[in-house]
N, C-alpha and C positions, 0 to 999 in steps of 0.2 A: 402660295399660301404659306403663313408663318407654320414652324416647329411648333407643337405644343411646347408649352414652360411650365413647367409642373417639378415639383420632388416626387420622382415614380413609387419612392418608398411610402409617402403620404396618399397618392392615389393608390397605390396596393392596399394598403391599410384601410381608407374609408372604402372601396370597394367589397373587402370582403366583408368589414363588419356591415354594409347595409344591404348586401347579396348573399351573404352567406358562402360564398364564391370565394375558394383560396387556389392560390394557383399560380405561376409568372403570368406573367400579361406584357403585351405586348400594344403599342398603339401606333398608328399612320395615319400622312395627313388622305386623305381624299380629294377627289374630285369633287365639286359640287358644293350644296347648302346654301345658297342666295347669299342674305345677308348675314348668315352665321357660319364658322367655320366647322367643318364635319372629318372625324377621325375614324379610322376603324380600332375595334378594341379585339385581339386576339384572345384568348385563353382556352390552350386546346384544340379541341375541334370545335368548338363554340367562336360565333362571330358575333359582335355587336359592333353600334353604331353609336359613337358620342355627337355630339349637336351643341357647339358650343359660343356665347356669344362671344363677337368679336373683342383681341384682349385694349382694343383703344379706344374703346369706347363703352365700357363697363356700367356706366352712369347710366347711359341712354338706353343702352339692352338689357339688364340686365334683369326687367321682369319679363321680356318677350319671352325668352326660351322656356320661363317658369310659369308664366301663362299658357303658353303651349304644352307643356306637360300636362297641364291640369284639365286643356281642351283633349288631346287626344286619350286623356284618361277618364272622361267625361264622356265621350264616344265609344268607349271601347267596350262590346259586348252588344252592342246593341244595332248588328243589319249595317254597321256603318266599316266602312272598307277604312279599317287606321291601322298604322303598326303597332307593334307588341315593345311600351317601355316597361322599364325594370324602374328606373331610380331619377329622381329629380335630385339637384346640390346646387343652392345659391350661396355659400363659402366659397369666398375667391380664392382662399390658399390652398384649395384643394385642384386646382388646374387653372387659375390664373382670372378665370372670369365663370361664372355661373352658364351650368349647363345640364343636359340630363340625356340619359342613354336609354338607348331601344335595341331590340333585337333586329338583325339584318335581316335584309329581304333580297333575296337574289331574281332580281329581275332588269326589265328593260326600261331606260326614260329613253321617250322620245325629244330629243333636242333639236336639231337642224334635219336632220333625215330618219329615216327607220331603219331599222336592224335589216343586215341584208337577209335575214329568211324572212322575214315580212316585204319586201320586196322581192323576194322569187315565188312566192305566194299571192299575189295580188287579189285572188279569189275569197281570202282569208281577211283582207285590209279592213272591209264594211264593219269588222268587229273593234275596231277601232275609235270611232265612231259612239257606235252601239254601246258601248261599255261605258266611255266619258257620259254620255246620259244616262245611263242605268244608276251606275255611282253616284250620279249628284242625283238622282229620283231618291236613293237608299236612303244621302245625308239630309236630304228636304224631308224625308217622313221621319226624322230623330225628335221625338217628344222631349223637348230642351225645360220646361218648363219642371219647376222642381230638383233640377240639376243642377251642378256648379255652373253651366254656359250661361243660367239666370243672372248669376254673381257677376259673373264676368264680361255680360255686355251690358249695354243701356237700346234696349228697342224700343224707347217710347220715342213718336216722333221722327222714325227713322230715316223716313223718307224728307220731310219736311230740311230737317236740317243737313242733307248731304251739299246742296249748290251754294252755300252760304261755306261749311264749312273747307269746301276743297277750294273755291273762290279764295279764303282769306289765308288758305295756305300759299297757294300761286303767286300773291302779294308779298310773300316775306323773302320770296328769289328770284322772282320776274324783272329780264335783264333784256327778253328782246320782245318783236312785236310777233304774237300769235296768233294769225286770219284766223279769225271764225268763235275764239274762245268766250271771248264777251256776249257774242252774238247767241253763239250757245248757249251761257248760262241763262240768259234771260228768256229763251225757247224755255230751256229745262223749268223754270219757275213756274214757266205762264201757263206751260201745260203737264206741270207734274200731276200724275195720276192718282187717286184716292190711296190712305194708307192701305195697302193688303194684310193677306194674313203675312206673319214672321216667323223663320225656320232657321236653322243653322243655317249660314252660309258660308261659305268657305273664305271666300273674298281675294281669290286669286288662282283662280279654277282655270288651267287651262289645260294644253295635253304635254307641255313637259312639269309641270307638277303632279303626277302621276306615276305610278311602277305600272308596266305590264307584265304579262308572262314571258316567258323565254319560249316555252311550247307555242304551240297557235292550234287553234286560231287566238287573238290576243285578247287577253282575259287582265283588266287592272287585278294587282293583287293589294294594291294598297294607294290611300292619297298622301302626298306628304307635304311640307309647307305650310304650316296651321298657324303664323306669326300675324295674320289676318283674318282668324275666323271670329264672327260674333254673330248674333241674332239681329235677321233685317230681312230684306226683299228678298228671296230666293230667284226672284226673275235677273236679279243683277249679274249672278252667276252662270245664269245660261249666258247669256248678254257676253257677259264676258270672255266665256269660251268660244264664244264664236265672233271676237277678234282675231285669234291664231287660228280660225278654220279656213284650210283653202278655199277659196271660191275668184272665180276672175277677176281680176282688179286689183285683189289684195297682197299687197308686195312686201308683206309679215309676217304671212298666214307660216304654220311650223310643217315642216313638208310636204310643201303643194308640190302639186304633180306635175309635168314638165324640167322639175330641178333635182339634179343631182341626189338619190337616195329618196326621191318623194311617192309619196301614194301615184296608182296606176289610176288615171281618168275617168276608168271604165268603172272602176268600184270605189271612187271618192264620191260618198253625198254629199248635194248642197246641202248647204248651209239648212233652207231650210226644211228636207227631210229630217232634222236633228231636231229642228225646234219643234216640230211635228210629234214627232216621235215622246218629245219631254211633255208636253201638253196632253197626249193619250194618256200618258202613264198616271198623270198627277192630277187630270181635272183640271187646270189651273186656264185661264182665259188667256189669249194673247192677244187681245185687241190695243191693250198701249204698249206693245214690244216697240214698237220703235224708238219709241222714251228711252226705256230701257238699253237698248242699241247703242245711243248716240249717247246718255250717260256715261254711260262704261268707256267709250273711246274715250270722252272728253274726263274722266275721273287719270283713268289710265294715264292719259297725257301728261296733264297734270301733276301728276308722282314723280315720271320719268324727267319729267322737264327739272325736276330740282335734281339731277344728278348732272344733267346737261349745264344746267346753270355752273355746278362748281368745276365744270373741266371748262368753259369758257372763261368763269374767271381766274383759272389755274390753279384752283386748290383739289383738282382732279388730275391726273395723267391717265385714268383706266381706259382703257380704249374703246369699251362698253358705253362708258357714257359719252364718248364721242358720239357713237353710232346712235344713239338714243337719241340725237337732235333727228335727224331723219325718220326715227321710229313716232315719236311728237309728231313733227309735220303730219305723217299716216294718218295717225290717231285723227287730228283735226278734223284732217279732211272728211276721214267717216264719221265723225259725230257733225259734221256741218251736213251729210249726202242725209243721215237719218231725223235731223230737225228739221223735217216737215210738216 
């Protein structure tokens, strides 16, 4: 991860005048943040988190993080598990590229394994689970209408126009042959399902886009990642989440059991106890989940494949998107096993 580039005396300055916050300050890069880089911001005994977009590509990012700001400030207060920001700044001279700060939250992501007291706990794991639906039931009951999330997406249609639009994305980096994708999309068309109702959706809902608690049993204390939320299918996001859900077969899934640091057997639910469980909660019908299902893989793929595309043509070296051509294959596969 690059140094922040900044004049610390010009971030001291706009900090306090828009915090009211004086003080030295101190800043480090972090761990994490997907496509945006993520700093910690010292002052005191106070911790925050800056969220900033990448500084090479300024043009392209540089309403995401301000769109996000505006999402999880649009969420905040209302049943929906978001962090606590302070300040949005799309002035590039004030830390090199537009970004905006939230207060830390000291918890756990799940990434490749679990926290080892969540694994000497295993009796405690099912909360795991439990929580990723409970939180996406909270952000699906967010009355968006009247909100800024109205401004900020387009839900008319929404369904209608996703296999058309991720199709003619695929077009503008498709370098090799992908079994099943064509085949899918024209499943997806033929039997795409009536529009439903439309709620917040997160649009990248999985179980390492999530903080849990450090205590257990594991309680999310917040979602994070909102560079994808708009109003559409809420079924998409279940969908979604239960691509990284263990279940046999799936050689993605985020700490299936049998591997190194994963959920104990005995207290991983399937798959679909989870879908079960989101369907009680919400009312909501599951009779075209599998639509839903096979979407998600073949959308997901999709995305991944244009990172895959630039490390085969070498304007990648990240080793990520190596591994992404194998994660694609996956993908496929299960959106070709759910177009039936």
């Amino acid at each position: 991860m690059s140094e922040p580039v900044y004049d610390s005396g010009v971030f001291s300055d706009w900090f306090a005048a828009q915090t009211g916050r004086s003080g030295d300050l101190l800043v480090e890069p972090m761990r994490g943040g997907g496509s945006c880089e993520m700093f910690m911001l010292l002052q005191g005994d106070e911790r925050f988190v800056i969220r900033r977009a990448p500084l090479a590509a300024v043009s392209d990012t540089a309403h995401n993080v301000v769109r996000e700001f505006r999402v999880i400030e649009a969420l905040t207060g209302n049943n929906v598990r978001v962090p606590e920001v302070l300040v949005c700044c799309d002035d590039v001279s004030v830390l090199g590229a537009p970004f905006y700060i939230m207060r830390y939250v000291d918890g756990e992501v799940i990434r490749r394994k679990l926290p080892d007291h969540y694994v000497g706990s295993p009796e405690a794991q099912p909360a795991i689970g439990e929580e990723m639906i409970d939180a996406l039931v909270e952000l699906h009951d967010f009355d968006w209408r009247g909100t800024a999330m109205e401004d900020l997406s387009k839900p008319e249609r929404f369904l209608e126009r996703q296999v058309e639009r991720w199709s003619s994305q695929l077009e503008t980096y498709r370098s090799r042959d992908l079994p099943g994708v064509d085949d899918v999309a024209r499943w997806l068309e033929s039997n795409r399902p009536a529009e439903a109702d439309l709620t917040v959706m997160h649009g990248d809902y999985k179980v390492d886009n999530v903080m849990y608690s450090k205590s257990l049993p594991p309680r999310i204390l917040t979602l994070v990642d909102f560079e994808m939320t708009t109003v559409g299918d809420p079924l998409i996001d279940l969908a979604w989440c239960m691509i990284f859900w263990p279940e046999e077969g799936n050689l993605i899934a985020i700490a299936a059991p049998g591997n190194p640091g994963g959920m104990d057997a005995a207290y991983c639910q399937a798959p679909n106890a989870l879908i079960d469980r989101y369907a009680e909660k919400t009312g909501r019908t599951m009779s075209h989940f599998q639509w839903y299902q096979s979407f998600a893989a073949w959308k997901l793929g999709i995305v991944l494949e244009g990172s895959y595309a630039k490390f085969l043509s070498g304007e990648s070296k990240n080793p990520n998107h190596e591994f992404f051509g194998f994660v694609v294959d996956q993908l496929m596969e299960r959106a070709q096993r759910f177009a039936r």
